[in-house]
N, C-alpha and C positions, 0 to 999 in steps of 0.2 A: 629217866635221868641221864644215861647213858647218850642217849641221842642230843639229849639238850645238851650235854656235856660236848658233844661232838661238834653241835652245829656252834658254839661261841666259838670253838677251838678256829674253826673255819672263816667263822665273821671276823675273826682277830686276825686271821693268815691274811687272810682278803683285805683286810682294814690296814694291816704292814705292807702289803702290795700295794696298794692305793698310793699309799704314802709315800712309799718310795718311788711309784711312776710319779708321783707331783713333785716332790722331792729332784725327780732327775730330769723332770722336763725341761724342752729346748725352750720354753714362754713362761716367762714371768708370771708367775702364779701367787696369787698372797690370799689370806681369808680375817676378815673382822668379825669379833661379836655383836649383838644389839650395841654395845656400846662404842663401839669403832675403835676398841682393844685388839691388836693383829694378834691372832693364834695360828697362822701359817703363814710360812716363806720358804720359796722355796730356793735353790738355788742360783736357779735362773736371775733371780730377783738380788741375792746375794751378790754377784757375780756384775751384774749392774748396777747396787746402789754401794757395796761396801759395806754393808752393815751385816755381819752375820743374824741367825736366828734369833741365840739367846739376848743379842745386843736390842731388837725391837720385839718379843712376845712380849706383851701387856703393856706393851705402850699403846698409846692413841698416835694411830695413821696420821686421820687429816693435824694433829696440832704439833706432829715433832716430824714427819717429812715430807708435807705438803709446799710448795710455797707461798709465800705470804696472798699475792693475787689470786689464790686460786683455792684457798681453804673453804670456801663458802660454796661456792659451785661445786668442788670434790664432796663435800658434806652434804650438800643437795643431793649428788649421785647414791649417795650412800643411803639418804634417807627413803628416798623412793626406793631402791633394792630392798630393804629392810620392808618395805609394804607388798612388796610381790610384783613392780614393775623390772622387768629387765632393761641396764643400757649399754647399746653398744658402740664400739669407735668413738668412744669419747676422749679426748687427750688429757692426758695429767701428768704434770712436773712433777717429779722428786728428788729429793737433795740426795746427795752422795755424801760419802763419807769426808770425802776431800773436798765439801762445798759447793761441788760442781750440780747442776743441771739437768737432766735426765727428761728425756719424753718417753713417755708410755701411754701406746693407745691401749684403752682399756674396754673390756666388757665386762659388764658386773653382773651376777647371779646371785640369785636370793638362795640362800643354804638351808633345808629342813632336816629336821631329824623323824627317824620315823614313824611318828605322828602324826607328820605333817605340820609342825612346828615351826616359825619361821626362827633359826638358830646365831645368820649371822649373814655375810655375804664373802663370797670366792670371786675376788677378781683374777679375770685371765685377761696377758697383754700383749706386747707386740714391740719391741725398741724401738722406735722410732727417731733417735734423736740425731742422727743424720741426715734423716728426711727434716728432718725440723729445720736445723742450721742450715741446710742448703735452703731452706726456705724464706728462710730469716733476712738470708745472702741475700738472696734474690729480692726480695722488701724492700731492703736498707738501699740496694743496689738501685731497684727502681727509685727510690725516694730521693737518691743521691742524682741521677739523670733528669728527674723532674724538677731537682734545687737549680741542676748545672740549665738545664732549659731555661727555666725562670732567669735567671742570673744572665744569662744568653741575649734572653729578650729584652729584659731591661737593659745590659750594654748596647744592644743594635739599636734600640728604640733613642737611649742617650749620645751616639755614635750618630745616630741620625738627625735630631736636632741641633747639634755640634758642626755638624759637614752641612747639613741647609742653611745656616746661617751666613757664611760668608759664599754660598753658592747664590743666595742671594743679589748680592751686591756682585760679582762675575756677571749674572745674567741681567740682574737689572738696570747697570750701564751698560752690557753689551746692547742691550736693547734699545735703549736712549742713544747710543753711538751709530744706530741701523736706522732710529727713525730721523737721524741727519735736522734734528730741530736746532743741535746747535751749531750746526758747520757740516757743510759737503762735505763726503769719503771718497776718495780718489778709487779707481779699481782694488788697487794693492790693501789699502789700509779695510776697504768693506769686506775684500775676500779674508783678511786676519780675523775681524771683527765675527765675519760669520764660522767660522774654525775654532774661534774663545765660546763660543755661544753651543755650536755643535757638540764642542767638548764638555763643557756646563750641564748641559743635557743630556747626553749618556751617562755622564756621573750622576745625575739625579735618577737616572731611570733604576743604577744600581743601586744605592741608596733605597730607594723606595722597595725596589723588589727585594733585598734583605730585610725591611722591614716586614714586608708581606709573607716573608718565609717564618720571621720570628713570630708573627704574628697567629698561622696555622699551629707552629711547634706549641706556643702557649694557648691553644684552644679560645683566642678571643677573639678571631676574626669568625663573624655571623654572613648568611644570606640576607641579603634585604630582594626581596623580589618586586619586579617591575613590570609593567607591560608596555611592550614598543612595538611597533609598526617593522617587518623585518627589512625595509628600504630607508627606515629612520637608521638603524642598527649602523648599516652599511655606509650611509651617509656620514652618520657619525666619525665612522673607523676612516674610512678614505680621505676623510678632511684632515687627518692627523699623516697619515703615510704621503700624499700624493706629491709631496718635495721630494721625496726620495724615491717615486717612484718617475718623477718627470726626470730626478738627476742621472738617472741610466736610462731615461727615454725605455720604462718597461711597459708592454703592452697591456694592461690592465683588464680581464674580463669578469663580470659578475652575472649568477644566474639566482635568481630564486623561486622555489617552489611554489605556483600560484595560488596553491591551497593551504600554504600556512599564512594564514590571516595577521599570528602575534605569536611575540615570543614573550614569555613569562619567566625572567631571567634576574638575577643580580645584573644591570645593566650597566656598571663599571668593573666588574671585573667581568663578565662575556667581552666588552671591548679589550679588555689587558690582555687577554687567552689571542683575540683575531690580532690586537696589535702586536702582539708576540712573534703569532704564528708567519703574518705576512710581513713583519720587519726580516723574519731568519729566512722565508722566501725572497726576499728583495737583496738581502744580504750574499748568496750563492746561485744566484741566477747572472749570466751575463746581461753586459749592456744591449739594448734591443730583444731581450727574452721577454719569454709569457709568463704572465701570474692570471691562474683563475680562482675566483672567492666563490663557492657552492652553496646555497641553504638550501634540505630540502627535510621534509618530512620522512620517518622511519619507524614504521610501528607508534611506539608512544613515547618516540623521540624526535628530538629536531638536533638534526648533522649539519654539522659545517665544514665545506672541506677548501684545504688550501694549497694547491697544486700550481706547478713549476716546472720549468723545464731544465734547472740549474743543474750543478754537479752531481747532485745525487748522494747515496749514503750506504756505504757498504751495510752487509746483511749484520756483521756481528758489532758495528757502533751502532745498528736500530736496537739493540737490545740494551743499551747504556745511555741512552741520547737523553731522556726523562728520568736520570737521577740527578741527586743535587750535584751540582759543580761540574759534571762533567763534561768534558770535551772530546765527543766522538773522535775528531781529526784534531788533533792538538796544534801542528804545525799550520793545516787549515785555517783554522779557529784563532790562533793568534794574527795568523797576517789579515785577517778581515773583523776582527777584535769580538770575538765568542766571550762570552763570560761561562756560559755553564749553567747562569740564574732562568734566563726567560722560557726554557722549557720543562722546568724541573716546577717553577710555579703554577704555568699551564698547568700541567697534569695534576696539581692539588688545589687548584681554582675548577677544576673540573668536576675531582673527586667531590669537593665540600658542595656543587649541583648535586650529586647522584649521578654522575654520569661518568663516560670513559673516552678517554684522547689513544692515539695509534698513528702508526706512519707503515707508508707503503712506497718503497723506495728502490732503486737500481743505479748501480754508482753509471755515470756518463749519461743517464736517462731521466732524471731532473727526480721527485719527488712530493708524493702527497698525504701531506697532514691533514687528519680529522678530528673533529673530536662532536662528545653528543651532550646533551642536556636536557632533561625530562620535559616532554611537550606539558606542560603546569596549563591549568588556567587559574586565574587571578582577575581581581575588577582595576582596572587601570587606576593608578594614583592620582589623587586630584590634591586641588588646595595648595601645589606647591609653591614654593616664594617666588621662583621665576623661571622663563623657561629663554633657553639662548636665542629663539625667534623673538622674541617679547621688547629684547633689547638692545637687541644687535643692531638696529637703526636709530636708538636713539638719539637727542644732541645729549653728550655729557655736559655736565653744568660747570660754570665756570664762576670767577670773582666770589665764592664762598670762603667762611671760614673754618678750617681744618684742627685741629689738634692733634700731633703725630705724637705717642707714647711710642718712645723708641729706647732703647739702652745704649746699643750697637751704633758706634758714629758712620759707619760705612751704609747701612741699613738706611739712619735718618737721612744721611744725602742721598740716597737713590729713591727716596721718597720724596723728599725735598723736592728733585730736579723735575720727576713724574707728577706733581703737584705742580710747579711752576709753568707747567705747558700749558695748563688751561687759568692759567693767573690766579691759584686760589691763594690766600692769604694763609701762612701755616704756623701754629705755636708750636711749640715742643715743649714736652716735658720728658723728663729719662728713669722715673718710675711710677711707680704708682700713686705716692704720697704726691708728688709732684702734681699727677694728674688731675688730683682730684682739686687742689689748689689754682690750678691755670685754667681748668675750669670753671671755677666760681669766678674766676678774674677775666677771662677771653668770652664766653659763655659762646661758644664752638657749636657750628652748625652740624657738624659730625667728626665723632674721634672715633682714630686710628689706633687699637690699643695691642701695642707685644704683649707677650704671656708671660713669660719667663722675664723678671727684673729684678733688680735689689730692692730692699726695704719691702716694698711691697709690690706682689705680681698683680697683672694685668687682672686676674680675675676677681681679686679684692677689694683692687678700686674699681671694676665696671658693679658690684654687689654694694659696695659704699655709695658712689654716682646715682643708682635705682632706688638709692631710699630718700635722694632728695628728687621733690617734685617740680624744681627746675630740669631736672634732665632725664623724667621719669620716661620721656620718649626722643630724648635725642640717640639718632642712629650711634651707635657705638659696635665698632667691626675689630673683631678679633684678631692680630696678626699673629702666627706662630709656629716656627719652625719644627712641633713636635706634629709629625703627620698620623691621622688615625679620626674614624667615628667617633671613639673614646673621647680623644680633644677636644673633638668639634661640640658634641653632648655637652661635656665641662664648660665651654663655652655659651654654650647658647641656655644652660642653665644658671649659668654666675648671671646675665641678664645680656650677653650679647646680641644682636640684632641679626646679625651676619656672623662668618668664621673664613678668614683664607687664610692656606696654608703657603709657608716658603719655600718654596724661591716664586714672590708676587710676580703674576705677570700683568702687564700694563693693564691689556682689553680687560680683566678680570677685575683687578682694581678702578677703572674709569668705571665700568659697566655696574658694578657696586653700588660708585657714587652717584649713578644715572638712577639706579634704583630707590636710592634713602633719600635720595635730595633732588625733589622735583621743583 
């Protein structure tokens, strides 16, 4: 008896010592009965919720300091402890005293007594609730970056329909003023004419290339992959650069690798990257200098490199040259008009290939840009609507009748006058509801239709127009200063035929009507 006497004594000392190490530990420690009544708290737990002991023994955990979101899942935790599962690192809310919030990662144990009896469950935890809010921050903070993106892209995207619209009418009489249909230009008046026009065009290329950027930032711009011929490629690119490169008389040389057969590429942006690369080539190269264009094959890449013998580029603007907006030489860069955009796109028209852009450069020793893009193979596209050999010699059609859906008075005249050259007969209407009216009235060999109108837009009457079977196949071509796939989709699912985007250019719009109207 003595001994039994002894050994309670001892399991009691041992069982005050317990208590008091849990009692004084640095970790939030609490214990529940089967019923999820708390019969332990210890300090620690105190100390971060504010609730003393006697203030929660026999109360129920999950329904007085759980919160409301999270009673189900904590009661879940609890229910499986109570069966002889352990969980651990699991997070749980608890209210404070002061209403406040509290994270605790928690692991729960199943508590027996010596039996073997399943008696209750001992949670042990961990404060967490600075790692929380920092985390939270961080969410809100992303979530707030992705609202401010979004909001980004829609103003540049709205910013850019806005600025094409009267960009329009700048370039589409400077263009009618150049092809001298209505009266001779004297040297002085053709050399302004080409300067309004030059100017027109840079402004569009920044325009376009801010949308291009908004358009990565908001994850909508896709690959569309193509296959081309790599002397197509080139042809392509040279026939856009070669004014500028005959206006400083620059020595031109191109090489490509005999053994790459095809490139399997997005083939309008691979050309935006070369006409990038060899506009900022053309742009710091002197008069009479070299430009060389390289394609060559690389492992299970195809390089294209684009080397110069211009100014060159110090070692620590090579490391800034491909971010947004920058301008390695600022002073540079302004007197020969840098923006900052065309290389900063490159290198993310590159990235969205799989591949990687670099420059290797020595200031006074000219400089050479590359960049790669996964040798792909692909089955060439077919079936498409037209290809610029197809129609580049044909006669455009004349004495038809037109329909021009126009809003914009500046727009309908530079339509007007580009109509007039080949003597078509033109109605106008200035929205949609109009359209559909001067249609049934003119009954129009092919309409001209804006997107953007009052009452009603371009796409509601080309969707209205498709359900009567008078004009279930008259060519109807989309005009519209919002640039984007996206658009052009919208378009050509409201029931358009075609889609050009603004600022129209003549050969683009004649070669249209060479195409609808045979």
């Amino acid at each position: 008896m003595k001994k039994l006497i002894n050994k309670l004594i001892i399991d009691e000392e041992l069982s005050k010592e317990l208590t008091q190490l849990i009692d004084t530990a640095n970790a939030p420690i609490f214990g529940v009965d089967p019923d999820g009544n708390v019969n332990e708290w210890n300090q620690k737990v105190e100390q971060i919720t504010g609730f003393t002991k006697s203030e929660v023994m026999g109360h129920n955990l999950v329904q007085t300091r759980i919160t409301e979101e999270f009673k189900k899942p904590v009661q879940e935790v609890l229910n499986e402890a109570l069966k002889g599962k352990e969980t651990s690192n699991y997070e749980v809310p608890l209210f404070t005293k002061s209403g406040e919030r509290v994270m605790v990662l928690l692991n729960a144990t199943t508590r027996r007594n010596p039996q073997g009896k399943i008696v209750g469950v001992v949670g042990v935890g961990q404060d967490i609730t600075e790692l929380d809010q920092s985390r939270s921050e961080k969410e809100e903070n992303n979530l707030r970056l992705e609202e401010a993106n979004q909001h980004k892209s829609k103003f540049i995207s709205s910013m850019s329909h806005e600025l094409r619209t009267p960009l329009n009418g700048i370039l589409g009489f400077a263009e009618l003023l150049k092809s001298e249909h209505f009266g001779k230009l004297n040297d002085t008046q053709r050399e302004f004419v080409d300067q309004v026009e030059n100017s027109g065009k840079h402004l569009l290329e920044l325009i376009s290339g801010l949308l291009d950027v908004a358009k990565i930032d908001s994850g909508s711009m896709l690959i569309d992959l193509e296959t081309c011929k790599p002397s197509e490629l080139f042809i392509s690119v040279i026939g856009v650069i070669q004014p500028q490169l005959s206006e400083k008389n620059i020595d031109f040389k191109q090489l490509i690798d005999p053994t790459v057969e095809n490139v399997v590429c997005d083939l309008r942006k691979v050309k935006q990257i070369m006409l990038n690369l060899i506009s900022n080539a053309i742009k710091y190269t002197p008069e009479q200098g070299t430009i060389e264009i390289t394609l060559i094959k690389e492992k299970n890449y195809i390089k294209i490199i684009v080397a110069d013998n211009g100014i060159g580029i110090s070692s620590k603007d090579q490391e800034i040259i491909f971010d947004e907006f920058a301008q390695a030489n600022r002073s540079r860069d302004e007197a020969l008009g840098g923006t900052g955009i065309g290389l900063s796109l490159s290198r993310r028209l590159v990235e969205l290939h799989g591949g990687e852009i670099g420059v290797e450069s020595q200031e006074g020793k000219g400089s050479k840009f590359w960049f790669t893009i996964p040798n792909r193979h692909a089955p060439i596209k077919k079936n498409e609507i037209s290809t610029y050999e197809s129609i580049v010699n044909s006669e455009f059609p004349t004495n038809r009748s037109i329909l021009v859906v126009e809003d914009n008075q500046t727009n309908l005249d530079m339509i007007k006058y580009l109509l007039s050259i080949h003597k078509h007969k033109v109605h106008v209407a200035r929205n949609g509801k109009e359209a559909i009216t001067q249609a049934e009235l003119k009954k129009p060999d092919l309409i001209l239709m804006d997107i953007r109108m009052p009452i009603m837009d371009g796409l509601e009457a080309t969707k209205t127009l498709r359900t009567k079977s008078l004009f279930s196949k008259t060519p109807i071509i989309a005009l519209t200063a919002s640039a984007g796939e996206d658009t052009r989709e919208d378009s050509l699912n409201a029931g358009c035929t075609d889609h050009i985007s603004k600022p129209i250019q003549s050969t683009e719009l004649f070669e249209a009507l060479s195409r609808y109207m045979k």
